[in-house]
N, C-alpha and C positions, 0 to 999 in steps of 0.2 A: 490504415485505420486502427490496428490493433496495436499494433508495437509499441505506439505512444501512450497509451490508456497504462501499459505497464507501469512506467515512471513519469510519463511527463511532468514537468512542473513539481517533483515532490524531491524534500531534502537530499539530497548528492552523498556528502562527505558523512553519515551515522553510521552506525556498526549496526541497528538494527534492524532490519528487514520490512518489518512492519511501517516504519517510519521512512521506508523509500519506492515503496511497490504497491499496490490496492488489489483489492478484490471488488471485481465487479460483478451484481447478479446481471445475467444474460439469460432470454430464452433456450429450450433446450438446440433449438436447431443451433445457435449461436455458438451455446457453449459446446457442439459438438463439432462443429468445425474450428473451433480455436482450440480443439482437443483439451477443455477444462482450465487452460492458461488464465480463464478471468479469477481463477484461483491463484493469481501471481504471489499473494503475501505466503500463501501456505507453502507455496512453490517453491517459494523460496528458504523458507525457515524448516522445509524437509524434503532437498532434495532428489532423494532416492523411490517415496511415494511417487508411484504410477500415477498417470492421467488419472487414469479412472477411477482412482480412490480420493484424491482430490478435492470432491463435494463432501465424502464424509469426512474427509480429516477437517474439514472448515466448518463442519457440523462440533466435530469431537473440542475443538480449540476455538472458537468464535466469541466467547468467555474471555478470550485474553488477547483480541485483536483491536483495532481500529471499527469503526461502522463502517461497513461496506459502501460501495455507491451503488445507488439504487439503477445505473441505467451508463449504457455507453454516452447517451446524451449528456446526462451529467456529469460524468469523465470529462468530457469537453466542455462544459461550461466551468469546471472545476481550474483543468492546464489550463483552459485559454486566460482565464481571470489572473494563474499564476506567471506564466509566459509572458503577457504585459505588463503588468507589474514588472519582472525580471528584468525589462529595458531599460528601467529608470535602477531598479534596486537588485544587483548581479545577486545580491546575496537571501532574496526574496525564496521562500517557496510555501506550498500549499502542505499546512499542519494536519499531521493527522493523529489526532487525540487516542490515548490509550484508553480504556475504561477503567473504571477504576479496579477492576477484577484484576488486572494484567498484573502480571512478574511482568518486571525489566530482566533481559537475558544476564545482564552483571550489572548488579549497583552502580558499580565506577563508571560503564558507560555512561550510561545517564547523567548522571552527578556529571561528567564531561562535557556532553552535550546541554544542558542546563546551564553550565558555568560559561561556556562559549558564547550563551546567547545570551550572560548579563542578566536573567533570573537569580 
């Protein structure tokens, strides 16, 4: 149930983190058994942060993330929408919008991935 809410259905091949992993809010009993993992984007873009600091670093940088998904439900209505779609189109996956607040990690990434996709 969890493993997949990490990446399902989100871009594969980007260098940015943000753009391949989500943060899901979860009740506390939730997030205390997935040990704060629904914090996968923070997770990922600082992986030396403990569990437990987690909520606040997603507090401290939330300004230059993706919106969250409001629920594990939506997590799954999210992959599954992307998941079929992906049968017909391999190269398919579920966008997940910067804000407009955000730094890109390196210009060139972007501009890479941008150029890739024929923008």
């Amino acid at each position: 149930m969890t493993g997949l809410i990490q990446h399902g259905g989100l871009a594969e091949d980007v260098v940015d983190h943000r753009l391949n992993s989500r943060t899901v809010y979860m009740n506390r009993v939730s997030r205390w058994l997935y040990w704060n993992m629904n914090y996968h984007v923070e997770h990922h873009m600082f992986p030396m942060v403990p569990y437990h600091a987690l909520p606040r670093l997603h507090e401290v940088i939330k300004h230059d993330l993706p919106a969250p998904n409001a629920s594990i439900y939506a997590v799954y209505i999210e992959m599954t929408r992307a998941l079929l779609r992906q049968r017909k189109d391999p190269t398919h996956c579920a966008r997940k919008a910067l804000p407009a607040t955000a730094r890109p990690y390196r210009d060139a990434f972007h501009d890479i991935e941008i150029a890739s996709e024929g923008v």
